[in-house]
N, C-alpha and C positions, 0 to 999 in steps of 0.2 A: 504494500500500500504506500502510494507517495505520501511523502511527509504534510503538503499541503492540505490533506485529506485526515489527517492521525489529530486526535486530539490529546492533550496533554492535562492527565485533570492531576492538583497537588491536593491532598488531604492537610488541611491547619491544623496545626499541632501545637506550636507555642505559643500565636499568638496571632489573633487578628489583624487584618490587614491596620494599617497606623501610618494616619497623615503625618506631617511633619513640619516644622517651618525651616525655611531655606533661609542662609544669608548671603551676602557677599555673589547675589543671582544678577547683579548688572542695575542700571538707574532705573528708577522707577517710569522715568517720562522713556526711554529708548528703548521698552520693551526687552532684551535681551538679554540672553543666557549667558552669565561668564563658563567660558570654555565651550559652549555648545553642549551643554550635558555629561551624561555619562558616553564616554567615545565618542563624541561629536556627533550624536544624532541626534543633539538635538532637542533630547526627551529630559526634561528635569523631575528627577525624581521627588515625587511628593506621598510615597506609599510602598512600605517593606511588609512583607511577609513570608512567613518561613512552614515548610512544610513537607511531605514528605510525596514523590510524585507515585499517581496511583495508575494513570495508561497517559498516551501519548497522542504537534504543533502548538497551538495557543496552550496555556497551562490557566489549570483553574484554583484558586488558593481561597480559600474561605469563602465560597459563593462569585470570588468576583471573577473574568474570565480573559488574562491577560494577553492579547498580542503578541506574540516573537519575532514575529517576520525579521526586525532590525534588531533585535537582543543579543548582546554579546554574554559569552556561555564564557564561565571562567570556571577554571577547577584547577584548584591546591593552589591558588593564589596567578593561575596562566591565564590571560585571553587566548580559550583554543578555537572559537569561531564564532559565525554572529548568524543567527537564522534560525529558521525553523530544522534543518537538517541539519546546526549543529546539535541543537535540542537531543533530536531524536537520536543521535548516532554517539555524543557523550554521556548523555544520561540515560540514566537506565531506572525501572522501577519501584518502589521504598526508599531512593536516596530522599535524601535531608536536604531541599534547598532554598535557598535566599532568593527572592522575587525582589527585586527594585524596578518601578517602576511609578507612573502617575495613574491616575483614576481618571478613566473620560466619562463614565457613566455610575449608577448606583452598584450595578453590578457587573462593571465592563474596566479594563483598563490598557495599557499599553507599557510593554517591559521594555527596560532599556537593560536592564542586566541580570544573568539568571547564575546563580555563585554556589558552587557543590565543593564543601572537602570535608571530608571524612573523620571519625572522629579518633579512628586510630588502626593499624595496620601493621601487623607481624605475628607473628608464631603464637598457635595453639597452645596453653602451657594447659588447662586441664578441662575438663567435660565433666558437668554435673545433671543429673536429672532431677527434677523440683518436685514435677507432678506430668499430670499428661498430657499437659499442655505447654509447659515451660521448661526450659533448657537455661543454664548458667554454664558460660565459657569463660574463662578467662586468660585475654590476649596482651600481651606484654604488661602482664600486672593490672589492666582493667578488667572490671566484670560488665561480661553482656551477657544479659536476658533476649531471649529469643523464644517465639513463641508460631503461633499456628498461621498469625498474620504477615512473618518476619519475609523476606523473597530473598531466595537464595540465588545464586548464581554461580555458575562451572560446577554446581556439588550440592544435592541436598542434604540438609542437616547429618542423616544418619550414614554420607559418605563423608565427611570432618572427624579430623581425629587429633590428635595432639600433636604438634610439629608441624601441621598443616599454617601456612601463611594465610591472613584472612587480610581482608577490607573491612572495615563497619561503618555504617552511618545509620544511627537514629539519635532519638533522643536523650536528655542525660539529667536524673534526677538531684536533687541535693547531696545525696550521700556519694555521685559520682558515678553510681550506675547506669551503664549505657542500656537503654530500650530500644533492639537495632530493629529498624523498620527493612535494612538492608544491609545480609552479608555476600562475599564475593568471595568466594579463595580462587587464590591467587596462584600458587603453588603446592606442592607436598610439602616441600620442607624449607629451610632458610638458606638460601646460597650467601657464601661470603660477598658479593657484591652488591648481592638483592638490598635494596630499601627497607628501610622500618620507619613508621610515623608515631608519632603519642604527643595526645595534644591534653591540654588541662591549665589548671591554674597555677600558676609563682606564688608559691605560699610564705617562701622567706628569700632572703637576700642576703 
């Protein structure tokens, strides 16, 4: 199916769509945007929302139904393309992501940038079972819950084993637990050159 055709709907997770006030947006009599936006299209963002995508082109985040056509798709901090077909061919299912864009209608808007990185990414250290619904992993010292809504990708659940390289993106409660809406392995095991991520908070200095 062409991308122009694929809808892109996000499930709200953290937090409803949230206007903003803008500063330093150019005089108020010359109408214009300093910089032209986000990547010079133009679009000034006046509305974030974060969630996790549930199918696939325009993406939908807490009822409202944003635009990509011109969005630039960044992931782990890269602009890797701008469109509906970067949409569809960098992101995948249960990711975790940032919607920046503005509102043109009550339940309509237009994306100027669509932002995925993960919450952490390396080796298997152990496999818990909860209940029969819930699964506790823990990947480079964090714990993910994974459960019946979670979307696996290259492997499902009861193909993961310890020493397995995962990706994770969901969401992350106070105590630090990840709720992954999205895991990925990546490989079997850790190669010496392979990447590892771990992201969190500076608790001291």
């Amino acid at each position: 199916m062409a991308a122009a055709n694929r809808s892109t709907r996000v499930h709200g997770l953290l937090f409803a769509v949230v206007p903003f006030l803008l500063f330093g947006c150019g005089d108020s009599g010359s109408g214009g945007t300093a910089g032209g936006g986000i990547g010079g299209s133009g679009i000034t963002v006046s509305a974030v929302s974060v969630g996790s995508v549930a199918s696939f082109g325009s993406i939908i985040v807490n009822d409202v139904e944003f635009d990509t056509t011109n969005a630039e798709v960044v992931v782990e901090g890269e602009v890797r393309g701008t469109g509906d077909a970067a949409v569809t061919s960098l992101l995948s299912r249960g990711m975790v992501v940032r919607v920046e864009g503005r509102l043109d209608g009550e339940r309509t808007g237009t994306a100027a940038r669509v932002v995925f990185n993960d919450n952490v990414e390396g080796p298997v250290e152990s496999i818990t079972t909860l209940d029969t619904l819930v699964t506790e992993l823990v990947v480079m010292g964090q714990t993910v819950r994974v459960d019946d809504r979670t979307v696996f990708q290259n492997a499902p659940l009861g193909a993961i084993g310890v020493g397995n390289v995962l990706e994770v993106s969901g969401l992350v409660d106070e105590a630090g637990t990840i709720f992954a809406s999205y895991v990925n392995k990546k490989s079997d095991s850790l190669t010496p050159s392979a990447p590892v991520e771990l992201k969190g908070i500076v608790q001291n200095l």
